[in-house]
ZADREN-231785 format. One record per residue (C-alpha): residue number from 1; residue in three letters; chain; x, y, z. Coordinates in nm, 4 decimals. Example, Ala and Ser with C-alpha at 12.3 -4.5 7.8 and 13.67 -1.06 7.14 Angstrom:
2
nr	rest	kette	c1	c2	c3
1	ala	A	1.2300	-0.4500	0.7800
2	ser	A	1.3670	-0.1060	0.7140
//
This chain:
234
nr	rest	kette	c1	c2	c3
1	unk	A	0.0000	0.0000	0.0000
2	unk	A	0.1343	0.3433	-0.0557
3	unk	A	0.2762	0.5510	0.2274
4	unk	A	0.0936	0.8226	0.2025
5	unk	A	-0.2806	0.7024	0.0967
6	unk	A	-0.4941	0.5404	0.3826
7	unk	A	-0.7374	0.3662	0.1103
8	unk	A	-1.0728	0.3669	0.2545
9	unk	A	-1.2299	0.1231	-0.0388
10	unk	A	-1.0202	0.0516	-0.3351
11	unk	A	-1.3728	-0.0209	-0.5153
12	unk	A	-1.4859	0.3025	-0.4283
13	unk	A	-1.1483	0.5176	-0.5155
14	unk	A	-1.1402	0.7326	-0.2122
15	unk	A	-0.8468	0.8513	-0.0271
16	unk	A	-0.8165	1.0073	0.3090
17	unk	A	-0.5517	1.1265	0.4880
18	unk	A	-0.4981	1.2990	0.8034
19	unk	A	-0.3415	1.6853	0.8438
20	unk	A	-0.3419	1.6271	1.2305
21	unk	A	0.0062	1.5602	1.3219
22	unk	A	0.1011	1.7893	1.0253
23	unk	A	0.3372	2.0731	1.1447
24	unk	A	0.0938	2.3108	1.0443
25	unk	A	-0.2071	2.1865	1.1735
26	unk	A	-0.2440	2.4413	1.4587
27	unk	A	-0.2104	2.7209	1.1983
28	unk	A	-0.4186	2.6046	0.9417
29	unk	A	-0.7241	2.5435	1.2073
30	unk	A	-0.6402	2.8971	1.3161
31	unk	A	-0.6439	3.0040	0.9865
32	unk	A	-0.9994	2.8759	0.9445
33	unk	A	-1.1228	3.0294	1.3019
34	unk	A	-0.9960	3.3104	1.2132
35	unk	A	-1.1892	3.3410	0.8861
36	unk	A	-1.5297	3.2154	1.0238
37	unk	A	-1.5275	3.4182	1.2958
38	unk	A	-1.7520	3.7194	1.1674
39	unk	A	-1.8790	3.4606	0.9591
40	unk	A	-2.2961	3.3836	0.9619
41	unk	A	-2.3780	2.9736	0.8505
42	unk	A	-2.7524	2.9783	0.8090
43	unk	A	-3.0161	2.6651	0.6529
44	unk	A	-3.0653	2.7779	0.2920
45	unk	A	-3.4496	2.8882	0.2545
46	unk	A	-3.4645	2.6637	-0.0773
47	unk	A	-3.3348	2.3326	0.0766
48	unk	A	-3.5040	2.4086	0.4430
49	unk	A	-3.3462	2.2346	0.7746
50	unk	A	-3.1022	1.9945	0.5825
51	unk	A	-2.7774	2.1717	0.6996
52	unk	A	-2.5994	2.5192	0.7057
53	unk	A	-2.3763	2.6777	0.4645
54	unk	A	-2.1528	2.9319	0.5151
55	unk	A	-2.3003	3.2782	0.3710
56	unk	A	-2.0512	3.3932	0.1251
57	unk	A	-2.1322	3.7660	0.0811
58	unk	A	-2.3897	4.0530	0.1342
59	unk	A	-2.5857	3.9812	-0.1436
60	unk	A	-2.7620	3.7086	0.0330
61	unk	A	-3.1269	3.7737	0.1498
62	unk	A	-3.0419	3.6862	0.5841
63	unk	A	-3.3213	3.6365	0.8406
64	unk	A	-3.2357	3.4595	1.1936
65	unk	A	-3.2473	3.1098	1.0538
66	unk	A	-3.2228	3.1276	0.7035
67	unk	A	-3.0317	3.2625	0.3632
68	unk	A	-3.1521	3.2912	0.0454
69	unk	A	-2.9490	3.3749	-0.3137
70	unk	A	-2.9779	3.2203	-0.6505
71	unk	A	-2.8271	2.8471	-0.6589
72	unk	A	-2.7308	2.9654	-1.0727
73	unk	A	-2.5842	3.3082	-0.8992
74	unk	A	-2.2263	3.2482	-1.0869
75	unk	A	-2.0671	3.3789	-0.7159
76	unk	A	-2.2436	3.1175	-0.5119
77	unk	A	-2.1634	2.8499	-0.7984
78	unk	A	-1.7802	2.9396	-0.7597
79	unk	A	-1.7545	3.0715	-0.4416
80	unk	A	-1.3638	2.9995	-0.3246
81	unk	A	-1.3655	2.9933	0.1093
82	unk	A	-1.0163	2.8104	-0.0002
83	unk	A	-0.9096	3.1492	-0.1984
84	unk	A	-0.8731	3.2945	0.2148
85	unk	A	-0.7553	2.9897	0.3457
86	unk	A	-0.3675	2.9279	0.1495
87	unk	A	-0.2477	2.6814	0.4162
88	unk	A	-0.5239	2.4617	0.3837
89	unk	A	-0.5308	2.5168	-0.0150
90	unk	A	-0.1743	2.4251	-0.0230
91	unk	A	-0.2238	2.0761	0.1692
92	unk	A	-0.5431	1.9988	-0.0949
93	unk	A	-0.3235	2.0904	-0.3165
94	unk	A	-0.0525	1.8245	-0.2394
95	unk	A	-0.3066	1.5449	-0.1065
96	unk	A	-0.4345	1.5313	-0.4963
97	unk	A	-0.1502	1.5066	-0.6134
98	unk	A	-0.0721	1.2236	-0.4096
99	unk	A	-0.4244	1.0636	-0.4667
100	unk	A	-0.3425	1.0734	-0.8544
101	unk	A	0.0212	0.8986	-0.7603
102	unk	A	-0.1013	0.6409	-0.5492
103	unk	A	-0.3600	0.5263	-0.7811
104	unk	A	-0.0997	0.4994	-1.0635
105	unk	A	0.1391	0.3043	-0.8181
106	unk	A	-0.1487	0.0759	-0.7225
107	unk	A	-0.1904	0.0358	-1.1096
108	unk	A	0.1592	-0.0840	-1.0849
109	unk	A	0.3447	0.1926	-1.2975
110	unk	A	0.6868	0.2498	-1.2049
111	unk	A	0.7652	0.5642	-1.0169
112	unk	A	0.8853	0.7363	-1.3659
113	unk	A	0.6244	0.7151	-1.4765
114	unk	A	0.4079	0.7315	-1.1804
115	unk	A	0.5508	1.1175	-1.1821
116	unk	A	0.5049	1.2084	-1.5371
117	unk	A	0.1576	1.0865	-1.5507
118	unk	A	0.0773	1.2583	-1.1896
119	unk	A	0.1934	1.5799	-1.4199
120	unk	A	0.0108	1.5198	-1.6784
121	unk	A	-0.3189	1.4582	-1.4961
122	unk	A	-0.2530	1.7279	-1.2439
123	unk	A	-0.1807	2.0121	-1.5263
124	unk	A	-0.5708	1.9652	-1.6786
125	unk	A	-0.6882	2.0103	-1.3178
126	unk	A	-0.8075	2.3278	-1.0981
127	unk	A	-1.0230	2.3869	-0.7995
128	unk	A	-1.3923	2.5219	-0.9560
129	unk	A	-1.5095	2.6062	-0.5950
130	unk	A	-1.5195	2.5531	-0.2410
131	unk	A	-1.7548	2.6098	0.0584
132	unk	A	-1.8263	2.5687	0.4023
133	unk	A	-2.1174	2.3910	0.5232
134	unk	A	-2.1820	2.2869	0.9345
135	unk	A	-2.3885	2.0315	1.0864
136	unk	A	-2.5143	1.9552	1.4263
137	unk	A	-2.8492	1.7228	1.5684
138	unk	A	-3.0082	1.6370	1.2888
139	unk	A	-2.8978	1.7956	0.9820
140	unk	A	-2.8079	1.6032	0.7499
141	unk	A	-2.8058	1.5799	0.3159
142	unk	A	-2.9621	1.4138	0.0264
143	unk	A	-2.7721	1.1307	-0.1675
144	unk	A	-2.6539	1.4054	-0.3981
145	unk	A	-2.3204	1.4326	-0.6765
146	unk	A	-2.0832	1.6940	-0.7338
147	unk	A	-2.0926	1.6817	-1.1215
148	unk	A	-2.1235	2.0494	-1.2374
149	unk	A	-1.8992	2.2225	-1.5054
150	unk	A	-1.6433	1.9277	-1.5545
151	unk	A	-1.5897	1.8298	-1.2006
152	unk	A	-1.3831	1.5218	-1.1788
153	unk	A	-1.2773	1.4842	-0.8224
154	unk	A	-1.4759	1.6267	-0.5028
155	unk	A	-1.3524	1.6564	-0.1471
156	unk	A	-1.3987	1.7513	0.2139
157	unk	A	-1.1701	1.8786	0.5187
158	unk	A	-1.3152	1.7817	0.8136
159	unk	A	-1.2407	2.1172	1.0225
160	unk	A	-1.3709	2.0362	1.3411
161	unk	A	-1.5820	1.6952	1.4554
162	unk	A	-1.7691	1.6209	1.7957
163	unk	A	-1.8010	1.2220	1.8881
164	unk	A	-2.1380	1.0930	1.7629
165	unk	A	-2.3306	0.7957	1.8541
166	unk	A	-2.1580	0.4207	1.8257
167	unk	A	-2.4345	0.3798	1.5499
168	unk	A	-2.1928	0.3465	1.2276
169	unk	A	-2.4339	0.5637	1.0142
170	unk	A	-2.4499	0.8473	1.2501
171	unk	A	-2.3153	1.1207	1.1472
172	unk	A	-2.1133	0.9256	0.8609
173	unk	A	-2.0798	1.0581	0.4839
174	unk	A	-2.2345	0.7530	0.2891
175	unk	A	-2.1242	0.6660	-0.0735
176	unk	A	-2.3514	0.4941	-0.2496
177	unk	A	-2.2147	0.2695	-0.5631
178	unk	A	-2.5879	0.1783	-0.6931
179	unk	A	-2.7591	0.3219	-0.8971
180	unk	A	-2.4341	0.5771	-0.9498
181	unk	A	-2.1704	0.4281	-1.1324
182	unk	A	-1.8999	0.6614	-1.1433
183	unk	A	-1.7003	0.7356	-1.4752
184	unk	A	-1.3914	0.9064	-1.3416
185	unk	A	-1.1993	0.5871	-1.3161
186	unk	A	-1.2856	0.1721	-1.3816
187	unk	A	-1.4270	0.0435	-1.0751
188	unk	A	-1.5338	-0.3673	-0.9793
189	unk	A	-1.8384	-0.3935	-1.0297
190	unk	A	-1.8554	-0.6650	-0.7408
191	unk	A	-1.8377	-0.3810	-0.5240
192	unk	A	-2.0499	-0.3644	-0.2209
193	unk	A	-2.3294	-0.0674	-0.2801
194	unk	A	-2.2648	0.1328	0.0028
195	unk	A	-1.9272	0.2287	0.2295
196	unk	A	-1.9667	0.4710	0.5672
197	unk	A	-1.6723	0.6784	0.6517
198	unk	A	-1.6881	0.7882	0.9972
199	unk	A	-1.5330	1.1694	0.9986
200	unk	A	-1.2649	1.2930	1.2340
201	unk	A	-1.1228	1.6655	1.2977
202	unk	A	-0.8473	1.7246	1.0406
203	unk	A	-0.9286	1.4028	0.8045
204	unk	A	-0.8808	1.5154	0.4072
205	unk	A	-1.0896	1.3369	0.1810
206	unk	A	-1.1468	1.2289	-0.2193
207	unk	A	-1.4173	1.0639	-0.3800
208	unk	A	-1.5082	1.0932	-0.7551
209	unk	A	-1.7163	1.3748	-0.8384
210	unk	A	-1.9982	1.1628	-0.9885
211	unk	A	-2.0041	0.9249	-0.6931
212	unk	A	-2.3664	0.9450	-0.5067
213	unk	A	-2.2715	1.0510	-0.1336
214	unk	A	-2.4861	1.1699	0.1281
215	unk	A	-2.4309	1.2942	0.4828
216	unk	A	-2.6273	1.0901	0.7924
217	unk	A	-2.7649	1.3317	1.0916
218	unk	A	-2.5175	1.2934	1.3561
219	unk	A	-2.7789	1.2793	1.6443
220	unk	A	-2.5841	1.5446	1.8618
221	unk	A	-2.6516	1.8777	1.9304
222	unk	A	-2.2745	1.9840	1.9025
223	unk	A	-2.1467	2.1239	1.5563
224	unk	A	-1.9707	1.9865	1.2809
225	unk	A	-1.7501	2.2010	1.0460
226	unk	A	-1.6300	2.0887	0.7217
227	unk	A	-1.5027	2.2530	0.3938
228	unk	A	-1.6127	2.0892	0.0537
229	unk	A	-1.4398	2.1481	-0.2710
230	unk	A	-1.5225	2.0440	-0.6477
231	unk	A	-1.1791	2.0100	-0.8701
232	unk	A	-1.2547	2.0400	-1.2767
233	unk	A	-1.0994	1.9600	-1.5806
234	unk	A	-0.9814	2.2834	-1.7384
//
């Protein structure tokens, strides 16, 4: 197994990593407190009491629970929180490229040309937009994709996460293999249909962009913070 990949479930192509013994893990989660901090995360009016999002700018229509702004509002569609956050950009940055590695190593290319094709692959690449989103009793999401504008690759950083219940669902991200089947790479088609990934404070994570996912309430009352991110094909 690579080094640096902790593979979740080959069939599934994810990769998670973790940033917390990174030397820069204090600053980067001081980074994003700082930024937050005059922040407002509110339910969108359009999807109801699912989960909060991060407002991104004045434009948004605010009352004391909700937000409401154009889901086709080109600003909200390519929003960038990770355009004020380099030190956690940088480390996305790097993580991708070492998703893209390991899955060429695991295809058993040599490390020559592990690198070149990491280069090649990595050049036609570019983050399309990033956002905020928090969770806490039982907010949750839909099985929903990321496929918007060329997307090939979708991700979270788990910012900060309060224990949840033993259950394995609760508060878990879900992928969902059936009736998805995603296109970025060949997967076996023997695959189980579903894989739970419990989330932990600092955890990076890749799945394909046309992977079904959802997010399972948590059943606590304390808050989640993560930071999702599309990546396109240029």
């Amino acid at each position: 197994m690579p080094r640096n990949s902790q593979t979740i479930y080959n069939h599934y192509l994810l990769y998670a990593n973790s940033l917390e013994h990174h030397p820069k893990f204090d600053d980067i989660q001081k980074e994003i407190a700082d930024y937050i901090s005059d922040k407002k995360f509110r339910y969108h009016k359009t999807w109801g009491r699912t989960h909060k999002l991060l407002v991104p700018d004045e434009k948004a229509i605010i009352d004391d629970e909700y937000f409401e702004v154009s889901l086709m509002d080109k600003d909200w569609l390519e929003f960038q929180i990770l355009d004020h956050l380099p030190l956690l950009k940088k480390q996305i940055i790097f993580h991708l490229k070492e998703h893209i590695k390991d899955y060429c190593l695991n295809l058993n290319f040599d490390q020559i040309s592990a690198h070149k094709k990491v280069k090649k692959v990595f050049s036609d690449l570019s983050l399309h937009s990033s956002w905020m989103t928090s969770f806490s009793d039982r907010d949750y999401t839909h099985a929903h994709h990321h496929i918007t504008k060329g997307a090939v690759f979708a991700g979270v950083y788990y910012y900060s996460c309060p224990p949840v219940a033993d259950d394995q669902r609760a508060g878990s991200i879900s992928f969902l293999l059936e009736p998805n089947i995603t296109n970025t790479w060949p997967l076996d088609f023997a695959a189980p249909s579903e894989c739970n990934v419990k989330p932990k404070t600092g955890q990076i994570l890749f799945f394909p962009a046309d992977l079904l996912h959802q997010v399972n309430a948590s059943l606590t009352d304390k808050v989640r913070y993560s930071i999702s991110f599309n990546i396109k094909t240029n």
